[in-house]
N, C-alpha and C positions, 0 to 999 in steps of 0.2 A: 438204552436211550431214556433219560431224564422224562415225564412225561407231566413233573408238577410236582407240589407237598400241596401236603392237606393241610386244613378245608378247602385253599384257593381250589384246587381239584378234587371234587370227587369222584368215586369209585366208577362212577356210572362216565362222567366226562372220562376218565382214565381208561375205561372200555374202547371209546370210542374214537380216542387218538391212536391208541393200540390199532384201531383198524385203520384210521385213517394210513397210518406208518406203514402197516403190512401193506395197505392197496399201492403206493406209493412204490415200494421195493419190487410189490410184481409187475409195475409200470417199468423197472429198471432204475429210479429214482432214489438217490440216497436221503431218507428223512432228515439226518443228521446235518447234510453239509446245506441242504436245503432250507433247512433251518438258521444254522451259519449265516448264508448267503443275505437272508431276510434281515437278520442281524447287524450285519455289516453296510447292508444299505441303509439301516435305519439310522446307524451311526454318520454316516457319511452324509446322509442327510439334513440331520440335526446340525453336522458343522458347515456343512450352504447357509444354514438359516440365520445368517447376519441381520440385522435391521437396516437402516442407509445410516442413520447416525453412529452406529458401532462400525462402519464400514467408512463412514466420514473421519471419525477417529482413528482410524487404523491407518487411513492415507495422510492425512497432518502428521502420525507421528511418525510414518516413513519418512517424510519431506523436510520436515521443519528444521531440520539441522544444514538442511542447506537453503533455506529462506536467510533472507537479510538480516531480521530484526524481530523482536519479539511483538511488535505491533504492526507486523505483516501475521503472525500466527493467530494473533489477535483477533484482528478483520475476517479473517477465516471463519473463526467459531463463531463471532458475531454474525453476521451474513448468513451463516448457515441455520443458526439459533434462531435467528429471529424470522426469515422467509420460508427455510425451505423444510425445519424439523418439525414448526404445527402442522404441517399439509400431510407428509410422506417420512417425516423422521423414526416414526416407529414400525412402517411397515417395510416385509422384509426385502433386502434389496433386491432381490432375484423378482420381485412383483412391482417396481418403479414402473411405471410406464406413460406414454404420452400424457394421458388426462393430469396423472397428479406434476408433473414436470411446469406444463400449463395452468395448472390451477395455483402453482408457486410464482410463475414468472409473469400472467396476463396483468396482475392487480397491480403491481408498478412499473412495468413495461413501458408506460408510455409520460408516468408521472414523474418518477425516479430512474430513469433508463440507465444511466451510469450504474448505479447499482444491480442492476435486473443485468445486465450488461456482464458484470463482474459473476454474479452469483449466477448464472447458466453455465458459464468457463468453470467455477467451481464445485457445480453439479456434473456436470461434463465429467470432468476429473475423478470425483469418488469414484460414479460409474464404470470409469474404462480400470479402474483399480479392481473393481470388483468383479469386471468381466475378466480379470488378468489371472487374478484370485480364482478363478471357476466359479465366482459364486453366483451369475449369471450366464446368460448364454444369448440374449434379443443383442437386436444393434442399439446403440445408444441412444435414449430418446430424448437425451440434451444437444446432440449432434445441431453445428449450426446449419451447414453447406448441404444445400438436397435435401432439408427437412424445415427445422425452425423457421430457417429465411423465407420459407413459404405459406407460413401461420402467422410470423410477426411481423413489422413496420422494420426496416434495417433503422438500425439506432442512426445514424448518420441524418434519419427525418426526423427522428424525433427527441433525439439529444441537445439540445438550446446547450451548447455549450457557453456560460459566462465569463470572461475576463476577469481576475480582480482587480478591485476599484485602485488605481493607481492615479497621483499628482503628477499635473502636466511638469515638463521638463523646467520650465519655466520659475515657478511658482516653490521649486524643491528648496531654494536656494534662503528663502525668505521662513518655511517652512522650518527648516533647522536649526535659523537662528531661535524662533520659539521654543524648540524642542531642547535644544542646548539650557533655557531657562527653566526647567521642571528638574527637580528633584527627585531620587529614588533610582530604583535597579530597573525598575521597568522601562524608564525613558534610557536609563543607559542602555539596555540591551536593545532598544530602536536603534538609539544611535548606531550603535556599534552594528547591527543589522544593514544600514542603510550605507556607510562606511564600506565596508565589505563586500555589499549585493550579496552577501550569506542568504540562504532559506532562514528562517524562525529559529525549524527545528536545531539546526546543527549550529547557531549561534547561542540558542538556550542550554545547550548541552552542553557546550564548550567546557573543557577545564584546565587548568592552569599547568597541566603539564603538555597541554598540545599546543603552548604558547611559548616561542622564541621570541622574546622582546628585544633580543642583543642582536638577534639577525629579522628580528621585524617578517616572522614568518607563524603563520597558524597552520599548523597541519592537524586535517580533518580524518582521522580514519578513517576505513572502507566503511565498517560495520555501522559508520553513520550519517551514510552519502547515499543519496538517493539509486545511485549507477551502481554502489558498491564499492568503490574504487577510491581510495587513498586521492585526498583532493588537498595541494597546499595555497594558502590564499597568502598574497605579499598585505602586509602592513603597513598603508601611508603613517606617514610621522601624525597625523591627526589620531586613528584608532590606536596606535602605542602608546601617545598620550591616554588617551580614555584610558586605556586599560591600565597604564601606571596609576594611574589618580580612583581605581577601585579598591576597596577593604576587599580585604583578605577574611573568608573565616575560619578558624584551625577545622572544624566538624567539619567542613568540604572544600573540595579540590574546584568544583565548579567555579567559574567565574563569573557567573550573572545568578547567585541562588537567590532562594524565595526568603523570603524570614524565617521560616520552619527548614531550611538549610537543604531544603529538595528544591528540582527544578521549575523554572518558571514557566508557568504556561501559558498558552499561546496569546489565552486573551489579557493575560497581563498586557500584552505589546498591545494587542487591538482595546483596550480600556483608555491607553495613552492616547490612540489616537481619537477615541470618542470624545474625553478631554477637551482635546486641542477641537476638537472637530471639525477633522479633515477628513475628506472625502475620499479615504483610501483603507487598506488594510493592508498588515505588515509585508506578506509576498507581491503585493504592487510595488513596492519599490524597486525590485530587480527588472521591473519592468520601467519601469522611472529611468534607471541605470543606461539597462537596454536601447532606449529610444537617447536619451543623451550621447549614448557610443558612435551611435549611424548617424544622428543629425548636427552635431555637434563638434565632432572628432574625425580623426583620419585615422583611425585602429582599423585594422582587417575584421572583418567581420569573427574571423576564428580566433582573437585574441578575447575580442566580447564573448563570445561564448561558451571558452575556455574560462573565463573568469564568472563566469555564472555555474560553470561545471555541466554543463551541456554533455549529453552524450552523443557523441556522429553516428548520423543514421546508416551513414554508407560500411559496409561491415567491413570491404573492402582497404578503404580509407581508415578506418578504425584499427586495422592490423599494422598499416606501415606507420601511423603518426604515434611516436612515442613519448614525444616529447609534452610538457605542457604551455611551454610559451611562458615562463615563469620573470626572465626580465621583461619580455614586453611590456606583461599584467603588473610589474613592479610600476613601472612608466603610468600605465592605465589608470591605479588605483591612485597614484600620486595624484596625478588631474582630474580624478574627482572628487579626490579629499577640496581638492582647491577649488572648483565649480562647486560644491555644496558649500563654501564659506560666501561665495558670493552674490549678492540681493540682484535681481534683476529688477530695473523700471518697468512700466509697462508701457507702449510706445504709445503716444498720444499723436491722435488724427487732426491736422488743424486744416480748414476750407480754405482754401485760398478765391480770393476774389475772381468773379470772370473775367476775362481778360476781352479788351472793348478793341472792335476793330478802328 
């Protein structure tokens, strides 16, 4: 049995493990494997000793090939970078516990609750990773149900959920003629946003090979649909125009790019409307759309919401409807190309005289 090299031992320590060894064997006890043993825990230990951010890593890069998009992985490491790794990011997972969980989530809890919201479900997550992993063993102390909900305000009091600011239905019609008069990619990409009832994103993105001009169809792929899911939008004779009468640039495929030949961002569209200043931002339009469909039309409600790309809540209903309603939306999109070319009056109130008995 090994008992050291010199100097780390000397003769006299080397004495005295000698005895420690012999007491040990006339205990019955093997010094050798006893030694092993201590060895072997000490290893197995050091690999528990994950920190939460090496352990937050570890579960993004499990997952992340089955998230949507790369700025869903994004929001991940933001979220976690910025709230939850000054608190508890360097300490080891296996020692997270209630106080630093709370002392992550109290501070915007009740200011940024969407957030706080998000990044406890993302705490949550590392953790039960970690407890999967062994590298843990407590219950979870991000858990909502029979814990959290008993410490915090449920979000539902204290989430002020906002609307975005959208023009009344009315008012869209006289709106676009303005907007039809501005120059540049940013007013066209409104256009063509408002056109469609498209999101932002997935009309910024657009490129010129997910455009059928011959069949007056835009198909969106999955990987850039909010559901995930292959979404085709019909093209009134209004948006095929636009889109015929856009330059082409050989360096990109996109079909609304920036000058610099990358994508346009968001507040390009929201600058247009500062501009004009209207009292909207570019995803209040689909809500513009929206209230147009039910107050104005006789489309089924599932045709509007098919054409906004709505996901059905009902999972049930989600399994047998296959289809997307894709002539009706042809119909749909047609009549609002045409309702957005048209100026509304606004109704004027006139007093009529009392009437004398």
């Amino acid at each position: 049995m090994g008992l050291g090299g010199f100097p780390g031992v000397t003769l006299a320590m080397a004495r005295d493990k000698a005895r420690e060894a012999r007491e040990l064997i006339r205990q019955g006890v093997d010094p050798i494997e006893r030694q092993q043993a201590a060895q072997s825990a000490l290893r197995a230990s050091m690999a528990k000793a994950l920190t939460f951010k090496e352990c937050a890593e570890g579960y993004i890069k499990a997952h992340e090939s089955g998230w949507k998009n790369e700025k869903h992985i994004q929001q991940w490491r933001n979220t976690l970078a910025q709230y939850a790794y000054p608190v508890f990011g360097d300490l080891l997972v296996r020692d997270v516990k209630l106080p630093q969980v709370m002392a992550a989530l109290e501070p915007i809890w009740t200011t940024t609750n969407e957030t706080a919201v998000r990044l406890r479900g993302r705490i949550e997550s590392v953790l039960d990773w970690a407890t999967a992993r062994g590298l843990r063993d407590d219950l979870n102390p991000a858990r909502w149900k029979g814990h959290l909900d008993k410490l915090l305000p449920k979000p539902s009091k204290v989430n002020k959920r906002e609307h975005h600011a959208a023009l009344p239905v009315g008012d869209v019609g006289a709106f676009m003629k303005r907007l039809r008069a501005l120059d540049g990619m940013g007013a066209r990409a409104l256009e063509f946003v408002i056109l469609t009832a498209a999101r932002s994103g997935e009309a910024r993105g657009a490129t010129w090979a997910e455009i059928d001009l011959e069949s007056k169809v835009w198909t969106v792929p999955g990987d850039r649909m909010k559901a995930g899911k292959e979404h085709r939008v019909p093209l009134s004779s209004e948006a095929a125009a636009l889109l015929k009468a856009l330059p082409r640039m050989a360096a990109t495929d996109l079909v609304f790019p920036s000058p610099r030949g990358g994508m346009l961002s968001d507040m390009t569209l929201t600058a247009v409307l500062r501009r004009m200043e209207a009292p909207a931002v570019p995803h209040g339009f689909r809500s513009t759309f929206r209230d147009w469909a039910a107050e104005r039309t006789n489309y089924p409600r599932d045709v509007a919401e098919m054409a906004l790309a709505h996901t059905i809540g009902d999972k049930v209903e989600a399994a047998y409807r296959r289809g997307d309603l894709f002539d009706k939306r042809v119909r749909m999109m047609a009549d609002w190309a045409k309702f957005l070319a048209r100026i509304e009056g606004k109704a004027e109130v006139i007093a009529l005289p009392a009437r004398r008995a």
